[in-house]
PyMOL commands that place a pseudoatom at each C-alpha (Angstrom):
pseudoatom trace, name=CA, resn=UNK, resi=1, chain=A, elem=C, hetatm=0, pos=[111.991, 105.870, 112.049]
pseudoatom trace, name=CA, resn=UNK, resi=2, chain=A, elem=C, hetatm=0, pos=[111.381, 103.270, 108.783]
pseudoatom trace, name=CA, resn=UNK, resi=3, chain=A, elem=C, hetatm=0, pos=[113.389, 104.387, 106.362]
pseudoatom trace, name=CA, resn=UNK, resi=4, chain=A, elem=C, hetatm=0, pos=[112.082, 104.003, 102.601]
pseudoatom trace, name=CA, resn=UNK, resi=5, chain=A, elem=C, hetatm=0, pos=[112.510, 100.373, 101.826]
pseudoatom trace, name=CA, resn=UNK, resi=6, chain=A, elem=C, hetatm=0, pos=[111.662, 99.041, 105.444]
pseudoatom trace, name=CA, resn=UNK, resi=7, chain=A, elem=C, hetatm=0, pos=[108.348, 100.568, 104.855]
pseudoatom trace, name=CA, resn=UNK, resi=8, chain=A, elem=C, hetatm=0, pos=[108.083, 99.106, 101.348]
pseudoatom trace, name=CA, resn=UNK, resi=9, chain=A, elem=C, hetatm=0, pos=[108.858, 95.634, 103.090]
pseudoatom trace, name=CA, resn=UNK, resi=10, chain=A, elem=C, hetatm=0, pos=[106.340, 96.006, 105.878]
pseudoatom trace, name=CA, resn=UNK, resi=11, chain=A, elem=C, hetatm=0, pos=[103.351, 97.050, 103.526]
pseudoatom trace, name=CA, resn=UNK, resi=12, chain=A, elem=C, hetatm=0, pos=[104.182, 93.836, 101.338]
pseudoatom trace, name=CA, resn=UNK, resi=13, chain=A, elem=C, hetatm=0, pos=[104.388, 92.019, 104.123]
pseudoatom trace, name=CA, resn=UNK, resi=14, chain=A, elem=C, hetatm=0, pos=[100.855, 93.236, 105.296]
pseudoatom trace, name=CA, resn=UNK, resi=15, chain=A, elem=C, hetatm=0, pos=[99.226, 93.034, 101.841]
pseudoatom trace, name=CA, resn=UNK, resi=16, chain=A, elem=C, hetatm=0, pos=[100.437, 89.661, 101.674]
pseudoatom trace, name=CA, resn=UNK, resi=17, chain=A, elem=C, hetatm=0, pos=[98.936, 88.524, 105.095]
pseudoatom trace, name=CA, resn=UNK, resi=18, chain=A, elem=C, hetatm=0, pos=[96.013, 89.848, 104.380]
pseudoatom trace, name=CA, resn=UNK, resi=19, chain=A, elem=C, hetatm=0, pos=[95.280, 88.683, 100.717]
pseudoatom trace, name=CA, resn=UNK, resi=20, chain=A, elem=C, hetatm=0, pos=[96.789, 85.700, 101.947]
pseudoatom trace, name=CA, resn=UNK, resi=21, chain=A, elem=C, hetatm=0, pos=[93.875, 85.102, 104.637]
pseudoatom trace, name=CA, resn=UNK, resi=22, chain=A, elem=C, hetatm=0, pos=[91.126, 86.133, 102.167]
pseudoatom trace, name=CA, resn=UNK, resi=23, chain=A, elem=C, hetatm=0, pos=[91.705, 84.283, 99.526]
pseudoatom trace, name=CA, resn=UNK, resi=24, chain=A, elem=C, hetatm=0, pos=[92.027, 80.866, 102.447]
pseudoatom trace, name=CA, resn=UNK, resi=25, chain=A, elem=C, hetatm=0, pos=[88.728, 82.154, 103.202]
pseudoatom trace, name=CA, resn=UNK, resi=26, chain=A, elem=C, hetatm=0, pos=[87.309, 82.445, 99.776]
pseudoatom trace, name=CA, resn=UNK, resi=27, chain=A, elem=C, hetatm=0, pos=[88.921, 78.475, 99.260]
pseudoatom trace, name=CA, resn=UNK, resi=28, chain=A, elem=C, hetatm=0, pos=[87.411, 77.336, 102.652]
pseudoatom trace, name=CA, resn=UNK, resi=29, chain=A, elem=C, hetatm=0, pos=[83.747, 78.729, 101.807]
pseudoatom trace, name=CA, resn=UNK, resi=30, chain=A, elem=C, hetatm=0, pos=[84.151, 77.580, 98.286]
pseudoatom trace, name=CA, resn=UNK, resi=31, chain=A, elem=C, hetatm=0, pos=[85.078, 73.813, 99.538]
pseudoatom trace, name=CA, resn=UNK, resi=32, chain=A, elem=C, hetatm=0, pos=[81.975, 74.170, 102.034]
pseudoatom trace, name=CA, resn=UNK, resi=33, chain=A, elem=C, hetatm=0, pos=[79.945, 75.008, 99.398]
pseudoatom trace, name=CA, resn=UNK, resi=34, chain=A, elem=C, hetatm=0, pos=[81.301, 72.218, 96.762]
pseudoatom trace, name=CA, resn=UNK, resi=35, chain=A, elem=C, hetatm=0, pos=[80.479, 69.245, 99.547]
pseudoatom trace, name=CA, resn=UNK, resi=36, chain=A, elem=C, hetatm=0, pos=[77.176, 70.653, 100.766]
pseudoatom trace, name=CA, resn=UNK, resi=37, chain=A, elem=C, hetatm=0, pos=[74.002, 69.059, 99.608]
pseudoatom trace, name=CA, resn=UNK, resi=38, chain=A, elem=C, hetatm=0, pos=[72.574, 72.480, 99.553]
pseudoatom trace, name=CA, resn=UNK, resi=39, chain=A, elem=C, hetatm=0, pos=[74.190, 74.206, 97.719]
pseudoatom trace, name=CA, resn=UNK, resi=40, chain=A, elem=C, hetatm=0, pos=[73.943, 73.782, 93.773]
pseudoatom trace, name=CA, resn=UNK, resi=41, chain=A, elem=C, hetatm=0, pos=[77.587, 73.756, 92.620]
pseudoatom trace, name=CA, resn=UNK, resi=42, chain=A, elem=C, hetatm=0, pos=[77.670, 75.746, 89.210]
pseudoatom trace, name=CA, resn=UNK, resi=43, chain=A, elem=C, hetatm=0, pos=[76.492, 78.512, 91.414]
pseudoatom trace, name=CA, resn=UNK, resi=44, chain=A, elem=C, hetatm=0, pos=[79.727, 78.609, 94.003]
pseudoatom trace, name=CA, resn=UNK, resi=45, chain=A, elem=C, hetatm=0, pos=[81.625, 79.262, 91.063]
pseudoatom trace, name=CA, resn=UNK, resi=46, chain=A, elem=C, hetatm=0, pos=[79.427, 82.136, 89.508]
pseudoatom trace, name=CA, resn=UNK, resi=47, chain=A, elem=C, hetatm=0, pos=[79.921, 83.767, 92.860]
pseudoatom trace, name=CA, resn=UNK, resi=48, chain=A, elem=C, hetatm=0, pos=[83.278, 83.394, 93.767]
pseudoatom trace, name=CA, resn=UNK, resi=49, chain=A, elem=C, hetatm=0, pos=[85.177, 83.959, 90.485]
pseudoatom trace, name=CA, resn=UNK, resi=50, chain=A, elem=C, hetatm=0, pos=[84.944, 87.410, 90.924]
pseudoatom trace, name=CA, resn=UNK, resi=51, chain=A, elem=C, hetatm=0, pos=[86.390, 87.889, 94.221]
pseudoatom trace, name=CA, resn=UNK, resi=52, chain=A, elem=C, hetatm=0, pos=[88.689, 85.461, 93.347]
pseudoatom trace, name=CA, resn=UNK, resi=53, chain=A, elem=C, hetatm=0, pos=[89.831, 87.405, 90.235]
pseudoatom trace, name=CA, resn=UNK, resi=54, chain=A, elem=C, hetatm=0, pos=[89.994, 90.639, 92.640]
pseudoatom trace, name=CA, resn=UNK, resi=55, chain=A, elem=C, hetatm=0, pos=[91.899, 89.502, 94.632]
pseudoatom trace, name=CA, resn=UNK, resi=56, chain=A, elem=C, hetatm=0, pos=[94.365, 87.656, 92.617]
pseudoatom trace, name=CA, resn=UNK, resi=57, chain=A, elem=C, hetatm=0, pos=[94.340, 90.442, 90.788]
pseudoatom trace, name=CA, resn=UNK, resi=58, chain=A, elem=C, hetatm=0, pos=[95.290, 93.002, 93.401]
pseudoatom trace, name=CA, resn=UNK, resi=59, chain=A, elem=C, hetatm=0, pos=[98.185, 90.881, 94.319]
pseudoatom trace, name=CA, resn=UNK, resi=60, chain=A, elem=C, hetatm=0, pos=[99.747, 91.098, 90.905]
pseudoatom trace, name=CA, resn=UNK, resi=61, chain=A, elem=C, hetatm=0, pos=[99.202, 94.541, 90.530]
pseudoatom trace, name=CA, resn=UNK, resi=62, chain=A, elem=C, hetatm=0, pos=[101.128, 95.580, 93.514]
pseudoatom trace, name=CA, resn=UNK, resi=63, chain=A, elem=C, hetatm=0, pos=[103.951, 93.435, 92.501]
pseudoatom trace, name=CA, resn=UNK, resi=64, chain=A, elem=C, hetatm=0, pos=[104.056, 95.317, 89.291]
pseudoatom trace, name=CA, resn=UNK, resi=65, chain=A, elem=C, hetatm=0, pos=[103.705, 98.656, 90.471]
pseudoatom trace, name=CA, resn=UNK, resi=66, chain=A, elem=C, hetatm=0, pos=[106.602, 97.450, 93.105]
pseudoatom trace, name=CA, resn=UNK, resi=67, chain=A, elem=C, hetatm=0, pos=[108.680, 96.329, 89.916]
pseudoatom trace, name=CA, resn=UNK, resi=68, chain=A, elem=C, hetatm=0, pos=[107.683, 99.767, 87.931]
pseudoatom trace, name=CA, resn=UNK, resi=69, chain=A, elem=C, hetatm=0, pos=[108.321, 101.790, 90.966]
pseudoatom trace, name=CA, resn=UNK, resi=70, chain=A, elem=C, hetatm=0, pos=[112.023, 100.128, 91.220]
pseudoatom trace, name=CA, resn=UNK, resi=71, chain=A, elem=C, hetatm=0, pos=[112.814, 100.744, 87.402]
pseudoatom trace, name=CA, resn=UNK, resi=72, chain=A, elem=C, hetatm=0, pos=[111.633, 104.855, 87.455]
pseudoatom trace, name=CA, resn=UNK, resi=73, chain=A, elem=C, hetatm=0, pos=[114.511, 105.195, 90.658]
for i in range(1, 73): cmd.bond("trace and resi %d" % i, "trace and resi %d" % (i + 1))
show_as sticks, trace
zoom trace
C-alpha cells in the first residue's frame, strides 16, 4: 500500500511524463509546420499558443497547488 507521499511522487511523476510528451508533440508539429511550404507560418502560431499556454499552464498549477498543499499540513 502507497502511503501519502509515494502517491504524491507517482502522480508527479505521471503528470510530468505526460505533459512532458505533449508538449514534444506540440514542438514537433509546430517545427513541421514552420519548414513546410504549405503551411503559412503566422498561422502555426495562432493555433498552437493556446495549447501551448494550457499546457504550460497546467504544469505550473500543479506545482503550486503541490507547494500550497505542503504549507496548509
Amino acid at each position: 500500500m502507497m502511503n501519502k507521499d509515494n502517491l504524491i511522487n507517482f502522480v508527479v511523476f505521471l503528470v510530468t511524463i505526460c505533459l512532458a510528451i505533449i508538449l514534444m508533440s506540440v514542438v514537433s508539429v509546430m517545427m513541421f509546420g514552420l519548414f513546410s511550404d504549405k503551411v503559412d507560418n503566422a498561422a502555426i502560431f495562432k493555433l498552437i499558443e493556446p495549447s501551448f499556454n494550457m499546457i504550460v499552464g497546467a504544469f505550473v498549477g500543479l506545482l503550486g497547488g503541490l507547494q500550497l498543499g505542503k504549507q496548509i499540513e
